[in-house]
C-alpha positions as CSV (number, residue, x, y, z in Angstrom):
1,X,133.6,-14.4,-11.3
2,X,131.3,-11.3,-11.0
3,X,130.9,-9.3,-8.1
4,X,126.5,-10.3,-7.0
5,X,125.8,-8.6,-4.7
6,X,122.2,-9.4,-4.1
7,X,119.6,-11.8,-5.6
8,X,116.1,-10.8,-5.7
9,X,112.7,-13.2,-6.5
10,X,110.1,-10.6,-7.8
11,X,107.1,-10.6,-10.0
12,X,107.4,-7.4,-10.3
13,X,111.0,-7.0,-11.4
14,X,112.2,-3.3,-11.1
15,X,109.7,-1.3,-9.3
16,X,109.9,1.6,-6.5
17,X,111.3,-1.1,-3.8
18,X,114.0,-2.5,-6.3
19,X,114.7,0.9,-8.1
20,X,115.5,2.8,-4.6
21,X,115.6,0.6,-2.0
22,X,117.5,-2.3,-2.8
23,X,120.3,-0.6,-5.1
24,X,120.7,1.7,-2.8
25,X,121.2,-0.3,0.3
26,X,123.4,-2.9,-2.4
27,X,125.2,-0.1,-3.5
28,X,124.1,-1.8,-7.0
29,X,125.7,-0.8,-10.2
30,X,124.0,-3.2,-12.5
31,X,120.3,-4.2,-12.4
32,X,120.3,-8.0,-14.3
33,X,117.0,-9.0,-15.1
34,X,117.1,-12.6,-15.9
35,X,113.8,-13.5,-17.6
36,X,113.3,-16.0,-20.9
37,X,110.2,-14.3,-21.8
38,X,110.5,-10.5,-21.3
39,X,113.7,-10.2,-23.4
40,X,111.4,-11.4,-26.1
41,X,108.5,-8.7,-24.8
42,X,109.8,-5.1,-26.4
43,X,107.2,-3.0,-24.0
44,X,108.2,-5.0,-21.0
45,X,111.9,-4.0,-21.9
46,X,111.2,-0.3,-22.1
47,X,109.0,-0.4,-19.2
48,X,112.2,-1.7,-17.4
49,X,114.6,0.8,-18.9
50,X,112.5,3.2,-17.8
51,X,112.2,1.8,-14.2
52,X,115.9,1.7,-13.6
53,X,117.5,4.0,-11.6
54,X,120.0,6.7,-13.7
55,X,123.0,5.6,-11.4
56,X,122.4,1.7,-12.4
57,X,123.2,0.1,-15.9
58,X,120.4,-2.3,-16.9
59,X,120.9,-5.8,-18.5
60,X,117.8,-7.4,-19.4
61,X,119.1,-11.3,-20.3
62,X,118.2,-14.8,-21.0
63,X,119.1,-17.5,-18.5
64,X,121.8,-18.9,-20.8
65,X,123.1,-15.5,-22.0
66,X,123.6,-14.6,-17.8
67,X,125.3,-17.4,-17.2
68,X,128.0,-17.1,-20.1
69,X,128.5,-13.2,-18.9
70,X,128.6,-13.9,-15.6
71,X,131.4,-16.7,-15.9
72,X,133.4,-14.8,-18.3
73,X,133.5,-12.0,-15.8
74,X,132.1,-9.6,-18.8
75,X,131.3,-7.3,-15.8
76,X,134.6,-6.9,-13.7
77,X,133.9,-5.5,-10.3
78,X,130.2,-4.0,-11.2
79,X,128.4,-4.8,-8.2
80,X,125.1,-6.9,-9.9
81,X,121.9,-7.0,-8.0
82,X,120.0,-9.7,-9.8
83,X,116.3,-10.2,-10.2
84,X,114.3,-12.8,-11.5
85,X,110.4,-13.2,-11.1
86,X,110.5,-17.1,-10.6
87,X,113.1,-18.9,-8.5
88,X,113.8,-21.4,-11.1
89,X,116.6,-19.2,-12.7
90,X,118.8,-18.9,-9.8
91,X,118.8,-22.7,-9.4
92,X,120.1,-22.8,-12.9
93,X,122.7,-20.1,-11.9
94,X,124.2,-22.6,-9.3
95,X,124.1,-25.4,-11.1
96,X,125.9,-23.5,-13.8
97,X,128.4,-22.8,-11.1
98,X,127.8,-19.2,-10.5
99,X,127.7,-18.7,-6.3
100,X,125.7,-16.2,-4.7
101,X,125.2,-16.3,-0.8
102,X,121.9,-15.1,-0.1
103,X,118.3,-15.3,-1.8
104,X,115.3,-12.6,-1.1
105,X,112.0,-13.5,-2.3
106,X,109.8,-10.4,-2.8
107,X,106.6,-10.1,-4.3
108,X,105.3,-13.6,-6.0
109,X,101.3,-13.7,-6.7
110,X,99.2,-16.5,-5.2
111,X,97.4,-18.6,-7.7
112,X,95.6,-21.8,-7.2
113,X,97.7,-24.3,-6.1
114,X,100.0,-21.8,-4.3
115,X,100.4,-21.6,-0.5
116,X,101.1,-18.3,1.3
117,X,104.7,-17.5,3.1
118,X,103.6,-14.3,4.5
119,X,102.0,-11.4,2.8
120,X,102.7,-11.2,-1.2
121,X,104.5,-14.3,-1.2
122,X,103.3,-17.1,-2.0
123,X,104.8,-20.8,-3.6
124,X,103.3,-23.8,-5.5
125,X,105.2,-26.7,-4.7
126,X,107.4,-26.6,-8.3
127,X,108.7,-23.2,-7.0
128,X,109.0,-24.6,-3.0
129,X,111.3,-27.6,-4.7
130,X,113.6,-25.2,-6.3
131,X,113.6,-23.1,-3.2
132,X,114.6,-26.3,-1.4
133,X,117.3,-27.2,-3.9
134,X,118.2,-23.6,-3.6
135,X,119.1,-23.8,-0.1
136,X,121.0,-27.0,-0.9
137,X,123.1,-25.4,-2.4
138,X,124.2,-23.7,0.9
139,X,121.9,-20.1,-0.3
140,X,120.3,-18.7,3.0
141,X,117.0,-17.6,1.2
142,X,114.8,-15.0,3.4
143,X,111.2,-12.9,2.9
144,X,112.0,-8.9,3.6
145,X,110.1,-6.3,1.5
146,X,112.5,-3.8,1.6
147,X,115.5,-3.4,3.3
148,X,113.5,-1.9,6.5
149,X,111.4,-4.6,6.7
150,X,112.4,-7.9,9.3
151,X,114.1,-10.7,7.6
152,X,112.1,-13.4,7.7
153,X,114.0,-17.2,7.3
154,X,112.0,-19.1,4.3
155,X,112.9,-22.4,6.3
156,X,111.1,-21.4,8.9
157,X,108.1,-20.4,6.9
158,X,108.2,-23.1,3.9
């Protein structure tokens, strides 16, 4: 199975944070966006390829086109940081099999029936239950920023 090395909750996708940050500290070679709705969104798509870093390769997927890559190892030993903006995707990565230890959730918008975490992120309760299930799954999920920031354990903030 591919080599994921991190696993990223973010609105905002690839931004300054992602783009520098976290691939750095990853030591990322592949950004994979997972998102149902930007691979059909052409300027969303260009804004990303021209968010990620030069020293990354980019895949900007569906959920189901993900999953069949990542099983059949179309990747080899690329270290993957992933990066969805809803939590619901990684839920269907485990229950498609693919295993990642570890979760961050980074910038997710507060909207009516959300409830704040800590600063920029926030959860309704569809997303909390798929956070939950998440960590069923034996997934430590944390709040950090960036990678100077304090880890923060969503269990002990949910």
């Amino acid at each position: 199975m591919s080599n994921i090395v991190g696993c990223r909750v973010d609105e905002r996708l690839i931004h300054g944070q992602v783009a520098t940050g976290w691939t750095n500290k990853l030591k990322s070679q592949r950004i994979m966006v997972i998102d149902n709705k930007v691979i059909k969104n052409d300027i969303d798509k260009m804004a990303l390829k021209m968010a990620c870093p030069p020293n990354c390769k980019l895949s900007i997927l569906s959920i189901e086109t993900a999953v069949k890559n990542l099983l059949s190892d179309k990747y080899g030993e690329e270290r993957i940081f992933i990066v969805c903006k809803e939590p619901k995707y990684f839920l269907e990565l485990l229950e498609a099999g693919i295993k990642f230890p570890e979760l961050i959730l980074g910038n997710i918008s507060g909207k009516d029936d959300s409830k704040m975490l800590r600063r920029s992120v926030y959860v309704n309760d569809k997303q909390r239950l798929e956070l939950d299930s998440i960590c069923d799954y034996g997934v430590t999920i944390g709040l950090q920023m960036t990678p100077a920031d304090t880890w923060e354990n969503y269990k002990e903030l949910r």
